[in-house]
N, CA, C and O of each residue as an XYZ file, in Angstrom:
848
protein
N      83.354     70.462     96.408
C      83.304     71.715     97.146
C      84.497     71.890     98.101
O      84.631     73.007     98.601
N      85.379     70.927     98.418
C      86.475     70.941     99.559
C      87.409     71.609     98.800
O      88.374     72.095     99.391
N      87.304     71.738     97.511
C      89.015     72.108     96.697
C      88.181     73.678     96.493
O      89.061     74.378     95.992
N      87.226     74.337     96.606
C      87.215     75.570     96.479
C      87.767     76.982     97.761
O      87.573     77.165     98.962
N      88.267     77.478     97.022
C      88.961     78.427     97.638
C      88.366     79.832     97.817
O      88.153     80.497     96.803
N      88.084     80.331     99.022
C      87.428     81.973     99.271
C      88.077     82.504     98.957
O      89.296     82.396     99.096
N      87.108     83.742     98.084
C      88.160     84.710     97.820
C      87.191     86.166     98.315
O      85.982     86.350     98.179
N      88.389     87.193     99.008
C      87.586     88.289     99.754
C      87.146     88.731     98.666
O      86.012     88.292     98.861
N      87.043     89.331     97.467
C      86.483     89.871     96.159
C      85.072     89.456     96.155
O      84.154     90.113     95.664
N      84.946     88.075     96.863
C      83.455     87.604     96.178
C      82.900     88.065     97.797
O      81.833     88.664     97.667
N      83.196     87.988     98.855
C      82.298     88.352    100.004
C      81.875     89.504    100.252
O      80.990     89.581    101.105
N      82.237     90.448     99.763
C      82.212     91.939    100.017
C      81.282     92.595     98.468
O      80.766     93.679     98.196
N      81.382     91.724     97.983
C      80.747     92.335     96.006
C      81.905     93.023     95.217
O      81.759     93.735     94.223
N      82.994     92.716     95.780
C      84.097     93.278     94.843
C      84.499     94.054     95.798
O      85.701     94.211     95.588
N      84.177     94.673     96.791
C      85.138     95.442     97.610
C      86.151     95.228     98.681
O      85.635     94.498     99.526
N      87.186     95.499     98.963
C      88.139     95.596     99.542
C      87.985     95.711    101.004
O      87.932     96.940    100.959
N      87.907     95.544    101.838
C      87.655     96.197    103.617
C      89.336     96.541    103.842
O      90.248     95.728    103.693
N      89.467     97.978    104.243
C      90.563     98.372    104.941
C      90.572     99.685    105.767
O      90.415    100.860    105.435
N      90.833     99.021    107.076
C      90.659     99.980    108.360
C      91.518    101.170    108.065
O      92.658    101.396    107.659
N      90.355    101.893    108.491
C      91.120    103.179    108.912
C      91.008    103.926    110.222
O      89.906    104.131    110.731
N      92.328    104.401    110.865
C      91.929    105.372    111.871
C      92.659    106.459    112.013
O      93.871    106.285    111.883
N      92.246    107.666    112.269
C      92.914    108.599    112.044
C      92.747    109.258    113.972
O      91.727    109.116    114.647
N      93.777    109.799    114.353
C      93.746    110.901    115.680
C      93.995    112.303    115.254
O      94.958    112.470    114.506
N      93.388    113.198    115.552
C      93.188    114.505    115.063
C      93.470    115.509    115.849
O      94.339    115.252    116.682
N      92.922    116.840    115.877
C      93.003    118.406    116.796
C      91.546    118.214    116.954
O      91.204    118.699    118.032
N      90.399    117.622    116.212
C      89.589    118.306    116.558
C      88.418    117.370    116.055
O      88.699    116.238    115.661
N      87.003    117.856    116.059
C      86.267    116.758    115.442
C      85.740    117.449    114.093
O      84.957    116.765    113.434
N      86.053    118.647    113.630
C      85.980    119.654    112.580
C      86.843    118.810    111.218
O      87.927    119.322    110.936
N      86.444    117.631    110.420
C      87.401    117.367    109.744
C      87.661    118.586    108.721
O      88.868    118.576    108.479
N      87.210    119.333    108.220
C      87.546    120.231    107.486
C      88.570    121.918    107.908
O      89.183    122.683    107.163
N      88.343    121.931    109.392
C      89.172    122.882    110.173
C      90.185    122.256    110.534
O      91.241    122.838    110.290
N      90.306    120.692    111.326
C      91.226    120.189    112.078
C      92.308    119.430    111.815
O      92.059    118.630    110.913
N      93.243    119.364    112.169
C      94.696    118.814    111.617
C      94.369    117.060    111.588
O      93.304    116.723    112.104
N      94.904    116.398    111.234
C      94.993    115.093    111.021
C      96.806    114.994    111.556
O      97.873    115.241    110.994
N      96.351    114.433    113.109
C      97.994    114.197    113.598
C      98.516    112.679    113.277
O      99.690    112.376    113.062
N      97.378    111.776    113.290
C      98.390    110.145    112.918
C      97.010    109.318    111.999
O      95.832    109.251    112.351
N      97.507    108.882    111.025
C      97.089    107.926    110.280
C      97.231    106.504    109.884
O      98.315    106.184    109.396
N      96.422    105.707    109.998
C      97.022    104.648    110.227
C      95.811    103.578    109.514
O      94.590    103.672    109.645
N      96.500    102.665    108.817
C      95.486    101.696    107.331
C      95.926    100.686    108.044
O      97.070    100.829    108.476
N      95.259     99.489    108.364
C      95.573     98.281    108.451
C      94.408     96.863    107.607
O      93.229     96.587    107.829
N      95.398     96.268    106.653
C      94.572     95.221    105.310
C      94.551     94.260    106.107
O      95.265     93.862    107.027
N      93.442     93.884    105.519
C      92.965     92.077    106.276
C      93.039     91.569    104.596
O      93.095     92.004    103.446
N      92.991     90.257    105.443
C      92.881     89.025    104.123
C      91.980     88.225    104.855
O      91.430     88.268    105.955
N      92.033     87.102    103.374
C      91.031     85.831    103.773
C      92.074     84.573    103.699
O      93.118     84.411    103.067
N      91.515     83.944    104.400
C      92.404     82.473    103.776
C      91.768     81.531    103.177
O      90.561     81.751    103.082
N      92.123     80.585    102.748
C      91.280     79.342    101.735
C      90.101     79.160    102.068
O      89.286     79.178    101.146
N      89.588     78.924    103.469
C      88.152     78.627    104.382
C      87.147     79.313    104.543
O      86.011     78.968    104.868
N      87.816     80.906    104.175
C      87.121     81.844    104.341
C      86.694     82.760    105.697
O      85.796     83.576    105.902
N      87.715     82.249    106.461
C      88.015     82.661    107.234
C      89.266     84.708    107.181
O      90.240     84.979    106.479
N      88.606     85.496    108.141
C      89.899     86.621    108.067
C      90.338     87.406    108.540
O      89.537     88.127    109.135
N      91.545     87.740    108.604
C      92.716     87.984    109.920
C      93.595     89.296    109.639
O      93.936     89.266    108.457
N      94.110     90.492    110.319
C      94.881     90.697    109.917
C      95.641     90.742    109.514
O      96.480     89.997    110.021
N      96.222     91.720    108.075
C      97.412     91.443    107.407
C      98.798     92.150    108.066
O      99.720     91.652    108.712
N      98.533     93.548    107.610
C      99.659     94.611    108.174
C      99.234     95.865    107.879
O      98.674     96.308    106.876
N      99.660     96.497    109.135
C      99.639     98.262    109.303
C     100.376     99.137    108.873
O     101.591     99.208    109.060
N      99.561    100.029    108.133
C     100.758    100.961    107.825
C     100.710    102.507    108.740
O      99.706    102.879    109.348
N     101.780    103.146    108.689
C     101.179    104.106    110.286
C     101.937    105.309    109.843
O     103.028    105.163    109.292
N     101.242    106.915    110.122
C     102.243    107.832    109.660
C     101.954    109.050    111.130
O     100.957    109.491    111.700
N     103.237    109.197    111.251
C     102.550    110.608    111.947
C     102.411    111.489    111.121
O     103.029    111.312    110.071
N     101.718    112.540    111.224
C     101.497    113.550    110.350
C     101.524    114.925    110.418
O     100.892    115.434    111.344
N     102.093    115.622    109.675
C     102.174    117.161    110.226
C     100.925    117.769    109.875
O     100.389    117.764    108.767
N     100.468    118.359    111.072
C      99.156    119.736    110.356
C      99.762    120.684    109.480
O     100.851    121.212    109.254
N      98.295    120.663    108.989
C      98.108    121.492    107.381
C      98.096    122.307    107.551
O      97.436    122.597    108.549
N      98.820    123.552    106.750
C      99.100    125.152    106.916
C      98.192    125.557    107.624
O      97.385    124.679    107.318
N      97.490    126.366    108.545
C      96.083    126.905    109.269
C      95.558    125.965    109.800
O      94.350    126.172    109.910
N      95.953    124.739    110.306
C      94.811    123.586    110.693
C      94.513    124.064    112.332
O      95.410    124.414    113.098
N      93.495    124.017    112.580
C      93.211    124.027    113.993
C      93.772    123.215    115.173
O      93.627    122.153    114.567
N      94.054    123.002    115.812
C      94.048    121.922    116.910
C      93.351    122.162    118.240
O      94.008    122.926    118.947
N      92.654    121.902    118.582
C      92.439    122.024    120.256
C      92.841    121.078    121.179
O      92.812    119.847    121.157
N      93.274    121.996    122.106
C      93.962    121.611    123.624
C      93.283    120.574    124.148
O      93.909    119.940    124.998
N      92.144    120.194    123.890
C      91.302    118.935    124.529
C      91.376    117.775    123.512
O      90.755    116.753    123.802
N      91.987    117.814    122.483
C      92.276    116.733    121.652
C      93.785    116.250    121.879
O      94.278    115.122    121.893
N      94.220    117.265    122.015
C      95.697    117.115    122.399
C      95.650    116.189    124.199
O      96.041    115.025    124.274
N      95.339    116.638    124.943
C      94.955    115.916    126.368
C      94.448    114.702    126.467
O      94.812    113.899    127.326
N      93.456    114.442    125.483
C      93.026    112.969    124.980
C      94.109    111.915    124.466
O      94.398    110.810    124.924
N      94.651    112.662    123.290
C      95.269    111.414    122.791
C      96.956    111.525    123.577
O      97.704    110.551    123.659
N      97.171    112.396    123.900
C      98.953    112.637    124.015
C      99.704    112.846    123.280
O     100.851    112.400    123.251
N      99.172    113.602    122.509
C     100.073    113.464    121.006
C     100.720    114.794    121.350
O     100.032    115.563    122.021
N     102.075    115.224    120.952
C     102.833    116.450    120.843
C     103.275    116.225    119.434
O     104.176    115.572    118.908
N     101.975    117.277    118.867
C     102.424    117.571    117.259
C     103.487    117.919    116.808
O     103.806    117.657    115.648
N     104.338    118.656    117.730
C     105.673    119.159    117.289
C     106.761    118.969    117.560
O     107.740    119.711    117.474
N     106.587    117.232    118.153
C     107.732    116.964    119.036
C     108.456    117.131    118.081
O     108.046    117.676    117.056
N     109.972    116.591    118.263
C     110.884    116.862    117.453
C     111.784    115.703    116.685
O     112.653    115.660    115.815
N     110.828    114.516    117.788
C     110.875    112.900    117.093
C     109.960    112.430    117.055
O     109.821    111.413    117.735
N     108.908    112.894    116.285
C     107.595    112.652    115.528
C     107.823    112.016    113.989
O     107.148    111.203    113.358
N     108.990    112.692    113.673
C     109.321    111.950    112.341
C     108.049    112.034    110.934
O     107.598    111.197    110.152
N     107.789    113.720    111.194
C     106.176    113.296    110.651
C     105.842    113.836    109.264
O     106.388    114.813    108.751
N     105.239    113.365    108.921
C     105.345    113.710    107.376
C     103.904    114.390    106.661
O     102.865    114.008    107.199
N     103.761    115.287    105.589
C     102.766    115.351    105.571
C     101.533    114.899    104.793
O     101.636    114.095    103.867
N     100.486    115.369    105.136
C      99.198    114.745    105.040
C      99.340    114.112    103.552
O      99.445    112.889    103.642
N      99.377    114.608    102.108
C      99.316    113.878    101.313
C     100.501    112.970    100.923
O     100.443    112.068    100.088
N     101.386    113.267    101.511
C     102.724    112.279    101.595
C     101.933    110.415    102.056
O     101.921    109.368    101.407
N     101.338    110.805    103.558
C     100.723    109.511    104.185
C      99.634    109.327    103.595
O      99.198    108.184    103.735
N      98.899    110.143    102.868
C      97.784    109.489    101.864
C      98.050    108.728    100.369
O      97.484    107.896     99.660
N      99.188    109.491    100.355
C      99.927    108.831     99.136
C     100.020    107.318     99.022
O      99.663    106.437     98.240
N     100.763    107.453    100.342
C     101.687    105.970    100.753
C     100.679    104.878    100.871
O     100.799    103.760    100.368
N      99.719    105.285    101.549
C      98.177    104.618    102.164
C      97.572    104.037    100.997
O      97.253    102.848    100.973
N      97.335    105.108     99.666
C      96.624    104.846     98.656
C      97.286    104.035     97.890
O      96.609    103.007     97.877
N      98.395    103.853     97.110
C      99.385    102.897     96.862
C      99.184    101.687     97.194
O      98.849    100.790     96.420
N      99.363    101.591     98.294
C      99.666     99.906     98.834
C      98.144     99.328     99.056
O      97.964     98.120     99.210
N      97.303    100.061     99.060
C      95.284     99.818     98.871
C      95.611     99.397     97.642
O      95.985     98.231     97.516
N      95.540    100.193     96.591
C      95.443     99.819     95.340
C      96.516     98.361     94.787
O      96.194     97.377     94.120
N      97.576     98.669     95.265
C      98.313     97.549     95.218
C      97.405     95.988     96.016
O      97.366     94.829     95.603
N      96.990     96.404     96.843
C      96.269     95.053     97.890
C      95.019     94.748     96.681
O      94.913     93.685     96.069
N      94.230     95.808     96.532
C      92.664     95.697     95.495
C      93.158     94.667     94.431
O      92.449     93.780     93.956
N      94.609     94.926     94.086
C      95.172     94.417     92.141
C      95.532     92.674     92.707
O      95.445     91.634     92.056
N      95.876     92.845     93.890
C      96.258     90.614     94.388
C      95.069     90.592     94.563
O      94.723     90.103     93.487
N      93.901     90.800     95.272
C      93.033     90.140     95.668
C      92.129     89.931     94.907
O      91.241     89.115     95.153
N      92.205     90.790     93.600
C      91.161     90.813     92.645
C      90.070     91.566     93.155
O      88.958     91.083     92.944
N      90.119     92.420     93.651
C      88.878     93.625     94.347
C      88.876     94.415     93.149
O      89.770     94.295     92.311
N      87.802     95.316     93.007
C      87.411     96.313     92.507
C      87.647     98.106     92.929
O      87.933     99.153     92.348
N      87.313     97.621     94.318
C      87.710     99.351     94.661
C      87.974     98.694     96.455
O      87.596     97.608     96.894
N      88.467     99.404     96.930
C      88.338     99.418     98.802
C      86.959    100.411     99.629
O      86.335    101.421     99.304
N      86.945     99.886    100.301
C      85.793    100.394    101.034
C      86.010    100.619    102.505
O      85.983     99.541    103.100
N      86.242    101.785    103.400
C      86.603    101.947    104.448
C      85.995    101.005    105.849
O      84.803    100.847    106.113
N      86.875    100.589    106.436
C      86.115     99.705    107.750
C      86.747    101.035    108.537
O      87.744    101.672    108.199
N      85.707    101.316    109.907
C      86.370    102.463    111.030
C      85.414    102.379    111.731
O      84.276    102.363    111.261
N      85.760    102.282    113.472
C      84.899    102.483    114.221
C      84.366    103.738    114.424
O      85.140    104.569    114.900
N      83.250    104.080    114.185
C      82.260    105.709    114.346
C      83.036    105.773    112.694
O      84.117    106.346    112.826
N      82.862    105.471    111.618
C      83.639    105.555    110.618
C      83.285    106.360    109.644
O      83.677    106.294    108.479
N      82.256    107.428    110.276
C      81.861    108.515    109.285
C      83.166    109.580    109.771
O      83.843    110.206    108.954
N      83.335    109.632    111.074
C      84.773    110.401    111.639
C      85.500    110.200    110.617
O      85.498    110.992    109.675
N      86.215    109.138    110.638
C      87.347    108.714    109.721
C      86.926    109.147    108.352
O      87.527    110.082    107.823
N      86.305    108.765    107.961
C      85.567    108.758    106.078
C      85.812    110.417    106.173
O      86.526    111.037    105.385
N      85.128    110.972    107.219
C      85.326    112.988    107.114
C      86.559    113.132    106.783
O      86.851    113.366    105.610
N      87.564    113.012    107.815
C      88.726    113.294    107.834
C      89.457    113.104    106.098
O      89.833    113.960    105.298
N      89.429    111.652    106.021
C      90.098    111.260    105.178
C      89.821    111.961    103.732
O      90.690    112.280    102.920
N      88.139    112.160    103.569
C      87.373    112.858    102.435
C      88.187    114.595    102.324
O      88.344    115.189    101.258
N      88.465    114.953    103.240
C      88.532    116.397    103.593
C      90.113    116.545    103.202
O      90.524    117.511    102.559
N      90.803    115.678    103.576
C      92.068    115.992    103.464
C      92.012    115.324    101.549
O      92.467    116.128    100.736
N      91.760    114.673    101.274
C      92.026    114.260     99.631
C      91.282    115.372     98.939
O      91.484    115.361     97.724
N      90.327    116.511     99.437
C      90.241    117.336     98.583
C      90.833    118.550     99.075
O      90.810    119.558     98.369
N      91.496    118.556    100.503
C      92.706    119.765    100.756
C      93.828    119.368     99.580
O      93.946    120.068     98.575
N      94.517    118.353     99.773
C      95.823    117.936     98.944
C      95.405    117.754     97.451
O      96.267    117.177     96.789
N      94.312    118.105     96.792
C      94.284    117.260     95.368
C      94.497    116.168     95.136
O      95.148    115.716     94.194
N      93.970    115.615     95.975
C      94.981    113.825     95.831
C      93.858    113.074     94.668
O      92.647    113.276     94.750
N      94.538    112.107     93.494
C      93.872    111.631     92.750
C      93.645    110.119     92.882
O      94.455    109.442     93.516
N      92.987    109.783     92.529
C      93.324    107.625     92.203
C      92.891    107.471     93.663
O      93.626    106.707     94.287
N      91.661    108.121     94.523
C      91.081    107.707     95.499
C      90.845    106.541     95.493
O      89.779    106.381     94.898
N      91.494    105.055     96.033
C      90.619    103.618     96.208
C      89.624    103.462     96.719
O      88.893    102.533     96.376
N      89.278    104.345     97.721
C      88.221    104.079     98.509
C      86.948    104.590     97.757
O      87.103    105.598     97.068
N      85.386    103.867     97.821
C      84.420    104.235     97.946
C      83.662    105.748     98.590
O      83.087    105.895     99.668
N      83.850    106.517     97.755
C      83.337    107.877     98.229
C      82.341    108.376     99.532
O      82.385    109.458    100.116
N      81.649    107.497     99.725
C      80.572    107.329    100.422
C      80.069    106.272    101.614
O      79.653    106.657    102.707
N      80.162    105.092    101.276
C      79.893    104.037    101.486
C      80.958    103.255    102.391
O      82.039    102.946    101.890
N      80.657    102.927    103.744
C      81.759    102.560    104.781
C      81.330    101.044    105.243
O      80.678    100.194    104.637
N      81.844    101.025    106.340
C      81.627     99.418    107.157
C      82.063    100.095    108.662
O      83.181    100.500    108.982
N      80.851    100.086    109.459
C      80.997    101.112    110.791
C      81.265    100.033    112.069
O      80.294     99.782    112.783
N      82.612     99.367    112.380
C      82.255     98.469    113.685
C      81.617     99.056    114.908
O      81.644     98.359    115.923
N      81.125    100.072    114.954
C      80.487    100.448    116.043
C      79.018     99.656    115.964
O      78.370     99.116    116.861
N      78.779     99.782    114.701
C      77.347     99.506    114.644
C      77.578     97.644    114.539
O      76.816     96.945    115.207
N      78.487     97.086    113.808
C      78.733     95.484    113.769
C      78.417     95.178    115.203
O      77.469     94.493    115.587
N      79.660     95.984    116.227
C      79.623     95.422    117.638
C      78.521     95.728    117.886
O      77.933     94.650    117.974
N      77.584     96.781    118.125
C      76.530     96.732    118.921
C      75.557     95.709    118.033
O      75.407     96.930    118.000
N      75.028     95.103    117.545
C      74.689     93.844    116.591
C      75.111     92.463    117.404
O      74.402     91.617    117.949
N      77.000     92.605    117.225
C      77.075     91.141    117.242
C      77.537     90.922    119.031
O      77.624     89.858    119.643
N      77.805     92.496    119.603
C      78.240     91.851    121.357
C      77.421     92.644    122.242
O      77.337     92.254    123.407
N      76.665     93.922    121.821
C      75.861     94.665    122.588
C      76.453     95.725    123.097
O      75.886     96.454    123.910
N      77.608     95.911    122.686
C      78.800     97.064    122.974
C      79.004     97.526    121.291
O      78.969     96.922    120.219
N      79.326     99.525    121.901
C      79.388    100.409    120.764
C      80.736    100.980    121.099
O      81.163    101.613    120.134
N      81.742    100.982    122.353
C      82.386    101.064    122.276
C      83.831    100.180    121.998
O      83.738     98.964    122.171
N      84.685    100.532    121.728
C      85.714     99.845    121.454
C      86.603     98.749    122.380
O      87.028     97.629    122.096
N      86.678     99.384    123.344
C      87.833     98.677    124.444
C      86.309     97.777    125.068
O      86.517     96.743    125.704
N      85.105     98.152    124.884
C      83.988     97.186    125.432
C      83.544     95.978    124.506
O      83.009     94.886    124.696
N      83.968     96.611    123.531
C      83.425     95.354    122.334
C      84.093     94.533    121.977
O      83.712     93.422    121.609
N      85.739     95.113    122.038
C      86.687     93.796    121.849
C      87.209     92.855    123.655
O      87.859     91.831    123.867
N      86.573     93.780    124.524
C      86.311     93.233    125.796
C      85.366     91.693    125.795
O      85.688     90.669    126.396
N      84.116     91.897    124.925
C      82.964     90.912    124.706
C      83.520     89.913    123.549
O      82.831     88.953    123.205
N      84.787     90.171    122.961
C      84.607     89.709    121.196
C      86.080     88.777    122.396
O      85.620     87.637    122.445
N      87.225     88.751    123.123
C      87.692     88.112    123.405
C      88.922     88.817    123.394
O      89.890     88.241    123.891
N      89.151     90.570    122.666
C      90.342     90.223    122.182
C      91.011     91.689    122.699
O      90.484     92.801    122.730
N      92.389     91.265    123.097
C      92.942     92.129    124.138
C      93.014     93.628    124.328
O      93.593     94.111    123.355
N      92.686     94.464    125.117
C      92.585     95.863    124.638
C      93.051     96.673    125.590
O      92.354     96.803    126.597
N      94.376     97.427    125.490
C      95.501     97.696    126.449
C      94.978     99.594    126.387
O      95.250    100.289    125.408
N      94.237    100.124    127.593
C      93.713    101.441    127.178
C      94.967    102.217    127.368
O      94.842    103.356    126.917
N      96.100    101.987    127.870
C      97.313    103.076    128.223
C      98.068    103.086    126.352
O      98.831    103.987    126.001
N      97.765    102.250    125.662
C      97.985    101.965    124.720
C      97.037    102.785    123.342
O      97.455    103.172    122.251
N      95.965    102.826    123.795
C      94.576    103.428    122.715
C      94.994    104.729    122.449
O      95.981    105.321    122.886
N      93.971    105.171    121.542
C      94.040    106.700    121.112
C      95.686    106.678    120.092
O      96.077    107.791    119.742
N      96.453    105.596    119.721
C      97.504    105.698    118.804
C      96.746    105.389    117.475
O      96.033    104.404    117.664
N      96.635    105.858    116.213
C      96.276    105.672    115.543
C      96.326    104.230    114.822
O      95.403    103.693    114.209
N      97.843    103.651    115.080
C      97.577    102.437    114.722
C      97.623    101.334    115.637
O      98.030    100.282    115.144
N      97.341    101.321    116.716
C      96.722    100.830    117.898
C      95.041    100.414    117.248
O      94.770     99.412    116.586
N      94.205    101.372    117.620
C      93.266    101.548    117.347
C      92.597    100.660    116.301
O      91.754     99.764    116.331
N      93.557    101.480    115.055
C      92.938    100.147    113.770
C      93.513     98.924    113.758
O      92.971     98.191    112.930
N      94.318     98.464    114.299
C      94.348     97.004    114.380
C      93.529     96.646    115.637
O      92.801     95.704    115.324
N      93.400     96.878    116.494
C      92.305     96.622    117.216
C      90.528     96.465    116.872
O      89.574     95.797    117.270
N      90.807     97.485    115.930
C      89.014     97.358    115.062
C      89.558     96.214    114.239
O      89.249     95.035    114.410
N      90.520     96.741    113.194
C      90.249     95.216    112.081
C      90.524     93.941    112.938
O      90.570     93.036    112.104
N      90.719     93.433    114.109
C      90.842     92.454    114.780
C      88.937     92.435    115.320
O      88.252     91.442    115.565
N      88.747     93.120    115.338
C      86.718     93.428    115.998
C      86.093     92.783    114.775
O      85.468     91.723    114.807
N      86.349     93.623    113.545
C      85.483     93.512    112.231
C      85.711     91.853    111.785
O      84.832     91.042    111.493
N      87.025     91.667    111.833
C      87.460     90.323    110.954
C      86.623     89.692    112.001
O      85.782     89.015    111.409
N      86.455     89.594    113.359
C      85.581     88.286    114.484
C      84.172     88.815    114.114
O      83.312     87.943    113.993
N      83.983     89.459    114.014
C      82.221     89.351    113.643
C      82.169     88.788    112.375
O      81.502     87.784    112.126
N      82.928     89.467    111.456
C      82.919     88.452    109.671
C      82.749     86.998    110.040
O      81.896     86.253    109.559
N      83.736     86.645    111.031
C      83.964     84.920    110.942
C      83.260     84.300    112.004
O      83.550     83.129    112.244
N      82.403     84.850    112.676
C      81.584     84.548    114.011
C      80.138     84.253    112.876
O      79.496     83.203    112.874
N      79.826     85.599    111.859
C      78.581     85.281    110.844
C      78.584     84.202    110.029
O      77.594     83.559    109.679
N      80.243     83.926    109.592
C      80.095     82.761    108.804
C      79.922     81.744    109.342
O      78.996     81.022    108.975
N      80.827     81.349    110.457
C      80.717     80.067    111.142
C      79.072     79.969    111.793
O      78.676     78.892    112.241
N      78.334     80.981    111.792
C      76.632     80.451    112.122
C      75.726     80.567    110.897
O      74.582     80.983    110.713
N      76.798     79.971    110.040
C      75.976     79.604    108.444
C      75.215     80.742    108.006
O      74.245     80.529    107.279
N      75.712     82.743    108.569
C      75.058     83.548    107.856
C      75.197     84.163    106.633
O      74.419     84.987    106.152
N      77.003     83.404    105.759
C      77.001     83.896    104.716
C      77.910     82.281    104.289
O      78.864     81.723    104.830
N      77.224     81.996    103.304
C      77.618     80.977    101.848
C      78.430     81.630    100.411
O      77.751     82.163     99.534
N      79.237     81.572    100.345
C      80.130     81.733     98.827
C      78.929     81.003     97.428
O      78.094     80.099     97.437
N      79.291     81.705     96.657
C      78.140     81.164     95.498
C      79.295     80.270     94.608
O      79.992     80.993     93.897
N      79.571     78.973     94.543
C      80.301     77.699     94.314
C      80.059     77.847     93.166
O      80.715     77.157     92.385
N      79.160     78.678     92.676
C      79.418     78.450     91.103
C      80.360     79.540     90.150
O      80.604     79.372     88.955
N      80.745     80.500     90.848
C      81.892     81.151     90.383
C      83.129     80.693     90.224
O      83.561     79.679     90.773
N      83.865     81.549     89.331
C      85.321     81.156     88.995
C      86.120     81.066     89.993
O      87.298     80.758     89.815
């Protein structure tokens, strides 16, 4: 049993975990612009242990008619129109996003990806809404079906918020920093991966040793 090697394919049932977070205009995913997007992949290592890999991050231009409100804008700080935003649009960064998923699913031997996001029906909206604004095809992700660290943390530290849960989980959380889209998701996939490896290390999940 010492020479067997974890593989994320078998802990998940074939699925993939990859964070998503998106900062927006609004909480309307179907009215509201999608201003920054941002995917960050975890892996496993031999032990079964797992850590972040790497982020990918886009700013993004709103969609012809997209809404924004002034109180989303005040929240995050975002100036949609700065003029070094460098920003590209929405199915451009879904493009890019979906690619390098599918590329991650084909090494790890996954089947499909499955969204990790804190409050991650937000995210899942957004993301759902904009792949049927753009026509976008070869969706990796699971249509439906997420992994919510809001609900992990309140489970594994008694905190539903973010900067409180990775407050309890150990792990650093800079708020002048938050609300960046890829801030955010490496901060969750740093939340999600310590509860994964906090369950294993209290003997709540075993690999089945008799697989390939």
């Amino acid at each position: 049993m010492e020479d067997f090697q974890h593989r994320i394919a078998d802990r998940f049932r074939g699925f993939l975990p990859v964070v998503i977070d998106v900062e927006t205009g609004g909480f309307n995913a179907g009215t509201d612009a999608i201003l920054e997007i941002a995917a960050t992949l975890v892996r496993m290592d031999h032990s079964g242990m797992m850590d972040v890999h790497r982020t990918l991050e886009f700013h993004v231009k709103p969609f012809e008619g997209a809404n924004i409100e002034q109180a989303a804008l005040d929240f995050t700080g975002i100036d949609p129109y700065h003029p070094f935003r460098e920003a590209v649009d929405e199915a451009e960064a879904l493009g890019d996003i979906f690619r390098a998923v599918r590329k991650e699913i084909r090494e790890q031997g996954c089947n499909r990806a499955i969204l990790v996001g804190h409050n991650a029906h937000f995210d899942a909206g957004f993301i759902n809404a904009a792949v049927e604004r753009c026509d976008l095809k070869r969706n990796p992700f699971h249509p439906f079906s997420f992994f919510d660290t809001a609900t992990l943390s309140g489970l594994a530290y008694g905190q539903t918020v973010l900067a409180k849960a990775c407050a309890e989980a150990g792990i650093a959380f800079d708020n002048s920093a938050a609300h960046s889209a890829a801030y955010d998701a490496e901060r969750t996939a740093e939340l999600f991966c310590d509860v994964v490896n906090r369950w294993k290390e209290s003997g709540g999940w075993l690999p089945d040793f008799g697989q390939e």
